[in-house]
FIKOLKE-371180 format. One record per residue (C-alpha): residue number from 0; residue in three letters; chain; x, y, z. Coordinates in steps of 0.05 Angstrom, whole numbers. Last residue first. Layout:
N
(NUM; "Ala"; "A"; (X; Y; Z)) ...
// end
This chain:
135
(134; "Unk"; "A"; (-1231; 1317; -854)) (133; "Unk"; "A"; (-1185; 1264; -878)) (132; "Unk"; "A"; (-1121; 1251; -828)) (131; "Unk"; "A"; (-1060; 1279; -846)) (130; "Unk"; "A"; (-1011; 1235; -885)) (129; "Unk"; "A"; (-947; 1240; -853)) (128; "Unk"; "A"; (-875; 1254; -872)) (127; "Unk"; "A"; (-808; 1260; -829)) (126; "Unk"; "A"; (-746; 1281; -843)) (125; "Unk"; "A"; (-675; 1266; -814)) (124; "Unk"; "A"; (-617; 1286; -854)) (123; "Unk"; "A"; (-558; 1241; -829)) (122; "Unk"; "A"; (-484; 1273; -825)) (121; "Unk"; "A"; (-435; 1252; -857)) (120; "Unk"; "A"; (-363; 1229; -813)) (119; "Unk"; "A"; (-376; 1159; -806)) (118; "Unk"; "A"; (-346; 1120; -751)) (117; "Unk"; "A"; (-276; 1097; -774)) (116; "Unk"; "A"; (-246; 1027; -777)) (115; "Unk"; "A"; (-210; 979; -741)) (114; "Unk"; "A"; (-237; 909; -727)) (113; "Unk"; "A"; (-197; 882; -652)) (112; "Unk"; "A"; (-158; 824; -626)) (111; "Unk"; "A"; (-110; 844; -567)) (110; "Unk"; "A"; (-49; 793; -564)) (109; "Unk"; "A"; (-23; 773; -499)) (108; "Unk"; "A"; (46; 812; -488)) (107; "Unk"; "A"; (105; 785; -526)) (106; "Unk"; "A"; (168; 774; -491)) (105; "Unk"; "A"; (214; 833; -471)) (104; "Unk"; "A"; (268; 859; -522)) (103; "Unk"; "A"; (342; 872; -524)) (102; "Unk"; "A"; (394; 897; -491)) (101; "Unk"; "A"; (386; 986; -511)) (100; "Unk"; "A"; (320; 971; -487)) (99; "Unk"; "A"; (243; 953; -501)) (98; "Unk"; "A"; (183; 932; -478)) (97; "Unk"; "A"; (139; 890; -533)) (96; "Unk"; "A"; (73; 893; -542)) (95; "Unk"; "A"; (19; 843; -591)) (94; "Unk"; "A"; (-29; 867; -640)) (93; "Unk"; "A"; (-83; 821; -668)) (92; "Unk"; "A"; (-115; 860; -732)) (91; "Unk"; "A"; (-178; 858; -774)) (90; "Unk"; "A"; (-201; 909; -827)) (89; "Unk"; "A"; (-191; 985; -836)) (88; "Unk"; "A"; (-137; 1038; -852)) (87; "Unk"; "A"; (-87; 1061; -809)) (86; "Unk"; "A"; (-60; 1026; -753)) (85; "Unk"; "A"; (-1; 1035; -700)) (84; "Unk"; "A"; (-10; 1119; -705)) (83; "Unk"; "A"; (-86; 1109; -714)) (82; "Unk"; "A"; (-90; 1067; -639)) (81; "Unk"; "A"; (-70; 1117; -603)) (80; "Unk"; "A"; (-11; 1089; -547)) (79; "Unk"; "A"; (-23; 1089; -474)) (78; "Unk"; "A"; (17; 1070; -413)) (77; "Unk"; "A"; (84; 1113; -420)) (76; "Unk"; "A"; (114; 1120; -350)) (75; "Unk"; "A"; (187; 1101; -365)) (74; "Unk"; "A"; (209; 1180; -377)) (73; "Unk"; "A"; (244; 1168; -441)) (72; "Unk"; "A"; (181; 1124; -469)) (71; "Unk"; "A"; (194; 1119; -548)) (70; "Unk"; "A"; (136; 1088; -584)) (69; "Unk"; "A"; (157; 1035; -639)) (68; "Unk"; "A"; (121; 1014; -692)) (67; "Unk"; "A"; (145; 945; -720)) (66; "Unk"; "A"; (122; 940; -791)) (65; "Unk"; "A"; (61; 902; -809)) (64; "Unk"; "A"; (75; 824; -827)) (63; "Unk"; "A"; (64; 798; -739)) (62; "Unk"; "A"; (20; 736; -752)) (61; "Unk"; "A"; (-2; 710; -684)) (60; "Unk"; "A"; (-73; 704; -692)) (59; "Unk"; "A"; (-84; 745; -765)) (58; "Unk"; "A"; (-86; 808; -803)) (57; "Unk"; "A"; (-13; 833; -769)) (56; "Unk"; "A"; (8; 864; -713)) (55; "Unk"; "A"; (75; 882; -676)) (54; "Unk"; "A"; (79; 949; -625)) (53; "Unk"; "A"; (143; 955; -591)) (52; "Unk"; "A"; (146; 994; -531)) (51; "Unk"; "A"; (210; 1039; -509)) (50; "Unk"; "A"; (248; 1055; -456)) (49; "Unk"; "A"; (240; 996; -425)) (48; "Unk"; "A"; (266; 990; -348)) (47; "Unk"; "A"; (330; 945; -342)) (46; "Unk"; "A"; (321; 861; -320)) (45; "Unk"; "A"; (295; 837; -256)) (44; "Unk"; "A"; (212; 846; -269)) (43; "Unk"; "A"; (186; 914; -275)) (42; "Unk"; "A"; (103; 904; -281)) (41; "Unk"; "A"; (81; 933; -338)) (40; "Unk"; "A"; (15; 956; -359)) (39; "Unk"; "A"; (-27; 967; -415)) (38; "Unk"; "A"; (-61; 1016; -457)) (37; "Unk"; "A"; (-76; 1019; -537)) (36; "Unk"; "A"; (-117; 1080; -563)) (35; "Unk"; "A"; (-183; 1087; -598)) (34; "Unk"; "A"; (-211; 1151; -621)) (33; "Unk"; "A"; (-184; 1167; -685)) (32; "Unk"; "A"; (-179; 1075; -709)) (31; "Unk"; "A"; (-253; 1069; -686)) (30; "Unk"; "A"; (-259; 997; -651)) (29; "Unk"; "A"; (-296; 939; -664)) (28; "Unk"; "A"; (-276; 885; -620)) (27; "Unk"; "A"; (-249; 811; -619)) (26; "Unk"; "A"; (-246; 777; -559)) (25; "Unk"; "A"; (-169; 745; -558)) (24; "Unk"; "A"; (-173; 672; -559)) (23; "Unk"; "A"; (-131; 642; -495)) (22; "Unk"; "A"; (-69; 614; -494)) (21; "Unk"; "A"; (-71; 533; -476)) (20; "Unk"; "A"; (-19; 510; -426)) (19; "Unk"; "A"; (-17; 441; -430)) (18; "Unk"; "A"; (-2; 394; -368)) (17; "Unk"; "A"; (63; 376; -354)) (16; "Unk"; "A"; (84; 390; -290)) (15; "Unk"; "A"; (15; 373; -249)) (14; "Unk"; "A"; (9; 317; -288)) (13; "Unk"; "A"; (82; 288; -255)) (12; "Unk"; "A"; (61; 306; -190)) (11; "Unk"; "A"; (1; 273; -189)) (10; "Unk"; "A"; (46; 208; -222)) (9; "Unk"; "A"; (95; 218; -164)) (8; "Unk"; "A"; (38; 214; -114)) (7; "Unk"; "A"; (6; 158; -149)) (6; "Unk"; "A"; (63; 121; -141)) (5; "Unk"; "A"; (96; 136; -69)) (4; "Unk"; "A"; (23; 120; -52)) (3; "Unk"; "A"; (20; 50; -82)) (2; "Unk"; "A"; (88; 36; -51)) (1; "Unk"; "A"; (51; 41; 12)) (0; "Unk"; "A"; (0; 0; 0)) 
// end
């Protein structure tokens, strides 16, 4: 019996190191490219403070074929990023973030999913006709 439990103990700990890590879909979302804007966070971790982000995106799930645009953050306190100066003209995008240094490059943040495209700009001529009564 006791055997058995070494066994099943290693084989829980076993599962417990090797199961999958799946990365989750990013919700995709309709967004304006004037008015939207990217923000995120960083938490400093043991390597130097970015002073600059990397933007990567491209038409599909992790698919980066648009340039790199890169935001420069002299002051480390940059936390938002418009949206037009990344993407310009309409359709589906997954964007991903990078923090940056003179040694290199972070990982990849999680990948936002979103439609650009602009809200229309006309404006709508509302009218409004009726048929009085007969008398």
């Amino acid at each position: 019996m006791r055997r058995f439990g070494w066994i099943l103990a290693g084989l829980i700990a076993l599962m417990a190191v090797t199961a999958p890590v799946y990365a989750a879909t990013p919700t995709v979302v309709a967004v304006d490219i004037n008015s939207a804007n990217f923000s995120w966070t960083f938490t400093q971790g043991t390597g130097g403070m970015p002073n600059e982000w990397w933007f990567e995106c491209g038409p599909t799930t992790g698919t980066y074929t648009m340039p790199v645009v890169k935001a420069t953050d002299a002051t480390g306190v940059l936390r938002t990023f418009p949206v037009k100066n990344v993407v310009t003209v309409g359709g589906p995008y997954y964007c991903a973030l990078r923090a940056s240094n003179q040694y290199g490059q972070s990982p990849r943040s999680p990948e936002v999913a979103f439609n650009a495209g602009t809200a229309p700009t006309g404006t709508p001529a509302l009218t409004l006709t009726f048929t009085p009564p007969a008398p």
